[in-house]
C-alpha positions in Angstrom: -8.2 0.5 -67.5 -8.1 3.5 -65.4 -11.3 2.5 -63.7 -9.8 -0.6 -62.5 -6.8 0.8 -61.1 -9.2 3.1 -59.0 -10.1 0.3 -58.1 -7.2 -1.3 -57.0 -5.6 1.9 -55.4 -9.0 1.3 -53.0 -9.2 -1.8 -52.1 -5.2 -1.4 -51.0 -6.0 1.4 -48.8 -9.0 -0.6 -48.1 -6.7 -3.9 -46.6 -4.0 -1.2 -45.2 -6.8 0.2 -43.0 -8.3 -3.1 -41.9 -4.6 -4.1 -41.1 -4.5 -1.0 -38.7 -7.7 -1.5 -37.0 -6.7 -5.3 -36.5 -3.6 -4.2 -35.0 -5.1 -1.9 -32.8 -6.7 -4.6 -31.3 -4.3 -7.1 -31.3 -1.7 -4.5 -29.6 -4.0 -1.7 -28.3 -1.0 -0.1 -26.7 2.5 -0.8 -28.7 4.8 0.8 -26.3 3.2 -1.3 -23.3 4.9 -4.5 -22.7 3.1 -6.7 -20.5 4.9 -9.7 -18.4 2.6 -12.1 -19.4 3.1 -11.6 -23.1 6.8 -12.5 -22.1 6.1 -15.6 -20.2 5.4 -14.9 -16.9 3.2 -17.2 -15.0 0.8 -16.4 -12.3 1.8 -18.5 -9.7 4.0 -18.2 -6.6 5.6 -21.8 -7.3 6.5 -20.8 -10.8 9.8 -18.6 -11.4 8.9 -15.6 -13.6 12.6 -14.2 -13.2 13.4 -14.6 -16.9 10.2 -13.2 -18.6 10.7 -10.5 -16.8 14.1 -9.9 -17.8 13.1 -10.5 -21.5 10.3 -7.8 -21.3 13.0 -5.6 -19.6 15.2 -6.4 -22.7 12.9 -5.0 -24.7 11.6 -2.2 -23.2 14.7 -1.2 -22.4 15.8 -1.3 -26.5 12.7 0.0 -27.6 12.5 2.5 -30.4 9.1 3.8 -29.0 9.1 6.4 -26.9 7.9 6.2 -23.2 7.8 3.0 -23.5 5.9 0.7 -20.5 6.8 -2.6 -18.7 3.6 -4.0 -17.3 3.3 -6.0 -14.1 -0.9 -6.4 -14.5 -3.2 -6.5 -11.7 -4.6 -9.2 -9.9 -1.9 -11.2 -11.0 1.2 -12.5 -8.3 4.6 -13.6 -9.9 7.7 -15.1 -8.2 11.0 -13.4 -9.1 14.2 -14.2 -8.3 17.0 -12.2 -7.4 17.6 -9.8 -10.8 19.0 -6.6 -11.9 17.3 -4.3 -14.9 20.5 -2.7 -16.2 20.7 0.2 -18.2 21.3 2.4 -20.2 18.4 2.1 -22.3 17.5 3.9 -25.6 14.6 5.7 -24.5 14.5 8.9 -22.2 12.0 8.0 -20.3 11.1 4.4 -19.7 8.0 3.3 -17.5 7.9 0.4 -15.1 4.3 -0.2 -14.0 3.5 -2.3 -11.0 -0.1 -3.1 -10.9 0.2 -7.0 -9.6 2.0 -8.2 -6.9 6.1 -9.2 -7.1 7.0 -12.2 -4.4 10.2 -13.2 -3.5 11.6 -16.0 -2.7 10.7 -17.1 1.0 14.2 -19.0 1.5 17.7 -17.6 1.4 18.9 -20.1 -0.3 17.7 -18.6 -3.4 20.3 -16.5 -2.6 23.1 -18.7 -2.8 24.5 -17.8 -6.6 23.5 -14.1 -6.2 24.4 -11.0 -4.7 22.7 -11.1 -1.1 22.6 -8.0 -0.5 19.7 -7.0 -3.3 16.7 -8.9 -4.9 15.3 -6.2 -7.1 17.7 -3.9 -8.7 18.1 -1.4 -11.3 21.6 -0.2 -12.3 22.3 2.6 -14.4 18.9 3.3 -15.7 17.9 7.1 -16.3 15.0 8.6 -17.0 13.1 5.6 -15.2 9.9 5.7 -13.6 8.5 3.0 -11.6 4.8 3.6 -10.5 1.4 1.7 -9.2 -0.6 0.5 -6.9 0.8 -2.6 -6.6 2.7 -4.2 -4.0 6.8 -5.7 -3.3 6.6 -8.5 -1.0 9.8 -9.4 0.5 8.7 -12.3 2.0 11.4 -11.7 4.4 10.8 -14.2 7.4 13.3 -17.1 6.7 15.9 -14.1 6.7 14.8 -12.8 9.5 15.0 -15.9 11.6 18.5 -16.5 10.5 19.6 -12.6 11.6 23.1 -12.6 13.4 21.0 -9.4 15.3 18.5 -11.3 17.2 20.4 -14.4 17.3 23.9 -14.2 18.4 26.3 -17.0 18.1 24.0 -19.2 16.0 25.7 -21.2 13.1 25.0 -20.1 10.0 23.6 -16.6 10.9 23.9 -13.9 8.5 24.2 -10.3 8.9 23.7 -9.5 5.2 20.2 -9.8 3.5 18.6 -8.3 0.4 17.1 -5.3 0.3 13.8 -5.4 -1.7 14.4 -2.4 -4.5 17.9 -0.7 -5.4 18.8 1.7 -7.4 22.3 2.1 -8.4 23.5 5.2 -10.6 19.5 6.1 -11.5 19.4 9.7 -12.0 16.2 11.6 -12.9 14.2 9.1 -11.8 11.1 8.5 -9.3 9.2 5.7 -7.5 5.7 6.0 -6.1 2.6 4.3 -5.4 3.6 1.0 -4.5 3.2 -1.1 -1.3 6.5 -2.5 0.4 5.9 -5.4 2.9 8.3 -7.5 4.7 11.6 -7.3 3.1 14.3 -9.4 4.0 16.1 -6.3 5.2 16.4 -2.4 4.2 12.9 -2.0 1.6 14.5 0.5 -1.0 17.8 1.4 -1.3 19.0 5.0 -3.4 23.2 4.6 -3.8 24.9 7.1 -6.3 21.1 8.7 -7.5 20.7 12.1 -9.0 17.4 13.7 -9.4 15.4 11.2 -7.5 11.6 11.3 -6.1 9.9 9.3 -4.0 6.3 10.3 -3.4 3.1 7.9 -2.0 4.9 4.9 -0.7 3.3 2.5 1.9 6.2 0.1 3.6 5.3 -2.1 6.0 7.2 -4.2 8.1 7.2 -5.4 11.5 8.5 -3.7 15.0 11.0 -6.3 15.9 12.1 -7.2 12.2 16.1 -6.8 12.2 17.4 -4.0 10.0 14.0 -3.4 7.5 15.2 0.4 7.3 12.4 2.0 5.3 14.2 4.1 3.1 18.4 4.4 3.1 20.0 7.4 1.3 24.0 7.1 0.2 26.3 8.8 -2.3 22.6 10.5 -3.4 21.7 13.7 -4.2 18.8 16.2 -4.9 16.3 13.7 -3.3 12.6 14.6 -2.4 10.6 12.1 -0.6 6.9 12.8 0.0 3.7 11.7 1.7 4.9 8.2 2.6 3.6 6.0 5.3 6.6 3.6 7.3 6.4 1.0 9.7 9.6 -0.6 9.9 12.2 -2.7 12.7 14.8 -0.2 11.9 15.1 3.6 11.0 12.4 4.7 8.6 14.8 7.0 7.0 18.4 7.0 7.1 21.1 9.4 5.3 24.2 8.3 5.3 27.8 9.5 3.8 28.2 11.7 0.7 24.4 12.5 0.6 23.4 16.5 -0.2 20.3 18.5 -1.1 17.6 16.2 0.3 13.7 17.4 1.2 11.8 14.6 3.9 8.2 15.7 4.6 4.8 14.3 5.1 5.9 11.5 6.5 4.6 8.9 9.2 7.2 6.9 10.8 6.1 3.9 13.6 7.0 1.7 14.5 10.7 1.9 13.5 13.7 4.0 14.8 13.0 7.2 13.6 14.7 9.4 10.6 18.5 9.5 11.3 21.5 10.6 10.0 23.8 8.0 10.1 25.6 6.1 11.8 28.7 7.9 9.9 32.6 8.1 10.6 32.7 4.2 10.8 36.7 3.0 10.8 38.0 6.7 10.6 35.8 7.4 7.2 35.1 10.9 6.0 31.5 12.2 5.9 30.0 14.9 3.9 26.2 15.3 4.5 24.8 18.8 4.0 21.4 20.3 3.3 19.2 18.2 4.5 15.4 19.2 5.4 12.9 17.2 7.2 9.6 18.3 8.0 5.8 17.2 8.9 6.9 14.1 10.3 4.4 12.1 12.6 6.4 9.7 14.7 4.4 7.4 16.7 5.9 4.4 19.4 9.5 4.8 17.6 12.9 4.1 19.6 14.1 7.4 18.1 12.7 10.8 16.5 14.8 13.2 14.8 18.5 11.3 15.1 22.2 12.3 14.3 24.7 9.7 15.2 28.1 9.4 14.1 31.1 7.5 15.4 34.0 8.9 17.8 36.7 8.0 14.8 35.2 9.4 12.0 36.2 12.8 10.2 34.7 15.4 8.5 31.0 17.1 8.7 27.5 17.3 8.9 25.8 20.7 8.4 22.8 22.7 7.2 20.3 20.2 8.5 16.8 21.1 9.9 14.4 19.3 11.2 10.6 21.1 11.7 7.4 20.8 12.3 7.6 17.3 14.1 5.0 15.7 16.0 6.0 12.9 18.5 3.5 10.6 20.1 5.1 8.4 23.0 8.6 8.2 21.5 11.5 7.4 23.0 14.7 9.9 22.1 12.5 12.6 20.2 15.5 14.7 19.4 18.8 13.0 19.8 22.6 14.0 18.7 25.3 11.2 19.5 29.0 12.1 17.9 29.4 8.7 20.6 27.9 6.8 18.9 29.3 2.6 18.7 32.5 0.9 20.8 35.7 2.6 19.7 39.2 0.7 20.9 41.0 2.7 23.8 43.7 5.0 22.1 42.0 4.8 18.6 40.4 8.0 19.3 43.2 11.2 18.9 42.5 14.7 19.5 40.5 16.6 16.8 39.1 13.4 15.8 35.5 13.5 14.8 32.4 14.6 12.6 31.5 18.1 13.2 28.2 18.8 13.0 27.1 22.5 12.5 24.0 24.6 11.7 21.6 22.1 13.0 18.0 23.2 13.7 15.0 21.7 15.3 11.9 23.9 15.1 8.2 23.6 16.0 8.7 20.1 17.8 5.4 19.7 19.8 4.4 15.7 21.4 4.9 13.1 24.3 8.2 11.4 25.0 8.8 7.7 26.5 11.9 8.7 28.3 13.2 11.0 30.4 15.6 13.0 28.1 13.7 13.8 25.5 16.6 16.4 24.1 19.9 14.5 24.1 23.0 16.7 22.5 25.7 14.2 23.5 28.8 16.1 21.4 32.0 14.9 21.6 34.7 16.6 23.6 37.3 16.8 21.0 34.8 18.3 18.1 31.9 19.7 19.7 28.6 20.5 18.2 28.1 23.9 17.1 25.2 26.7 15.8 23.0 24.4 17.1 19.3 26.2 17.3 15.9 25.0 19.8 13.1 26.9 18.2 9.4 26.6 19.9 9.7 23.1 21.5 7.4 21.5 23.9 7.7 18.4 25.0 5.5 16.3 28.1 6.0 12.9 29.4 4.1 10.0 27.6 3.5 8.7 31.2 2.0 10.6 34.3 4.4 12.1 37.2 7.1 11.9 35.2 8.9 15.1 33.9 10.9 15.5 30.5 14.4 16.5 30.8 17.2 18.0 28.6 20.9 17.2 28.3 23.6 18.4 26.5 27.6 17.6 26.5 29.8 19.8 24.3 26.5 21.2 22.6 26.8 25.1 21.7 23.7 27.2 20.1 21.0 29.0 21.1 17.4 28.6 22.2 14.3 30.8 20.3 10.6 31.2 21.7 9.2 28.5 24.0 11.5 25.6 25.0 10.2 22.6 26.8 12.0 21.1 28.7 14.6 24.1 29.0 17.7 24.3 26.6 21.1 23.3 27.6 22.9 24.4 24.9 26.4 26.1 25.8 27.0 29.9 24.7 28.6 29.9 21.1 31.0 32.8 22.5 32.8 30.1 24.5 33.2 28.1 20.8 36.8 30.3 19.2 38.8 27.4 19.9 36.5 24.9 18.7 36.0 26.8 15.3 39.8 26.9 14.5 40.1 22.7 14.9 36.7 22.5 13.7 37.9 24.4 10.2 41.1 22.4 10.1 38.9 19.4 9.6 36.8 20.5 7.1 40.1 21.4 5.2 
């Protein structure tokens, strides 16, 4: 009797461990989730929109940890306009883009869904989305639609998806994966905490309307990293309520450089401090290192530095405009205006494609001030042509070699300008 219930207690453990090793084949990864598992289909004429919701569903409520949505390689899957929503159960949750997501190629997808996003993640913490696989926006039918390059023509639209947004991600990163012609800006951070971006290729065309590479807003403690941008619009922009942020090892071109703003649009207040950009390669853009903010706009820029920038035939290397858009006659009052403080450019060395290659155009009723030109030099992208500076309402000082020569105003002329300039920051 007792022999054969040795017996039996083996063979048991015998079956349990046949039932694991089938298992592990059968899932050889349980806390990987791949698309295809879910329904996804492997053609561009085929909508994959809801298997990928449905894997997101279940990563999302997984009890594993870390666990992994899979997008595999060498496959290409058409997705409609969605949103992975959070929160999620796990801490960390992986989204792994191996393959290749398409979009639709005509805006008419569009027409039951928020135009101004395709992919989007909302609310989702502790996400990481990773590969070396590639977003294609598949943005021409929006592009040839664009109000921007084609004024008055029915049924032009100034509003178009951007390819990736997060909303409300904090402690979260991107990197790895290609970006190619999105319908307008490629990834979007709004309300993010804690957010990396590291190893990004975007690639879109010179004269594609509004494809901003990257757009910061309502974001903090940002670090973006070794990231190649081609783009028809800025490759970076920072706009209102954004803090903390570290830009460097970039390449922007073409596109319209890495600019702060436009901010102060209809009278809004702006709080942008702390921002750092530096080894930036610009080459052919419309702009370089850009701060522009609007005549009507209240309260401040500050602690911004821009170093170690490299500009190969670009128009507008280093460019301040508090002028920036049409204002109405009378809209703008006295001590109206962003100030913008504490501003540095440092170590800028290259060729410009116009004249002025240092523009400080400040505004007369909140000037620009502790503005700092540290070892500059800057020649003419063409022959017999020489660089020049200009500065309006622009007060700082100049450190080491400056080419062409500073025009920055004394900051001992700048007692008034402090007093309004604090009465706007209160």
């Amino acid at each position: 009797m007792a022999y054969n219930m040795d017996f039996c207690v083996s063979m048991l453990i015998f079956w349990v461990l046949c039932m694991n090793i089938a298992a592990s084949y059968a899932f050889p990864n349980r806390n990987h989730f791949d698309v295809l598992d879910f329904g996804a289909i492997n053609k561009i004429s085929d909508d994959s929109s809801q298997a990928f919701l449905d894997a997101w569903g279940t990563v999302c409520n997984s009890e594993f940890e870390n666990p992994t949505l899979l997008v595999p390689k060498w496959h290409t899957f058409l997705v409609n306009p969605i949103v992975f929503s959070g929160p999620c159960k796990p801490e960390t949750i992986n989204f792994e883009i191996q393959g290749e997501i398409v979009a639709p190629p005509l805006p008419s997808a569009w027409e039951k869904h928020d135009a101004s996003q395709w992919l989007a993640f909302k609310g989702v913490s502790g996400l990481r989305v990773y590969g070396s696989g590639r977003i294609n926006g598949q943005g021409f039918g929006w592009w040839n639609q664009s109000c921007k390059y084609h004024p008055g023509t029915s049924g032009c639209t100034k509003l178009a998806p951007t390819a990736v947004k997060f909303l409300r991600c904090n402690e979260t990163s991107l990197s790895g994966i290609q970006f190619i012609n999105s319908s307008q800006t490629h990834v979007t951070l709004f309300g993010c905490d804690e957010f990396r971006i590291n190893a990004l290729s975007i690639d879109a065309p010179g004269n594609s309307p509004n494809t901003d590479g990257i757009h910061l807003q309502h974001a903090h403690n940002v670090i973006i990293t070794n990231t190649m941008i081609k783009s028809g619009d800025d490759c970076i922009s920072i706009r209102d309520h954004t803090s903390n942020i570290d830009i460097s090892n970039i390449t922007c071109g073409p596109g319209h450089g890495v600019s702060i703003g436009s901010l102060g649009r209809g009278g809004s207040y702006v709080q942008v401090q702390s921002i750092h950009v530096k080894d930036v390669y610009f080459k052919g853009t419309t702009n370089g290192a850009r701060i522009k903010t609007w005549q009507e706009g209240k309260g401040f820029v500050q602690r911004v530095i821009y170093e170690n920038l490299f500009f190969n035939s670009v128009k507008n290397p280093l460019i301040i405009d508090q002028n920036y858009g049409a204002v109405k006659k009378g809209r703008v009052k006295e001590n109206m205006g962003v100030w913008i403080s504490d501003v540095t450019f440092k170590n800028i060395y290259g060729t410009s494609a116009s004249k002025v290659g240092v523009n400080l155009n400040c505004s007369e009723s909140i000037a620009c001030t502790g503005l700092t030109l540290d070892s500059i030099m800057l020649w003419p992208a063409l022959q017999l042509e020489e660089v020049t500076s200009y500065c309006s309402n622009a007060y700082g000082l100049a450190i080491g070699v400056v080419q062409p020569p500073s025009c920055l105003q004394d900051t001992s002329n700048v007692a008034r300008i402090v007093d309004v300039l604090m009465h706007v920051r209160g």
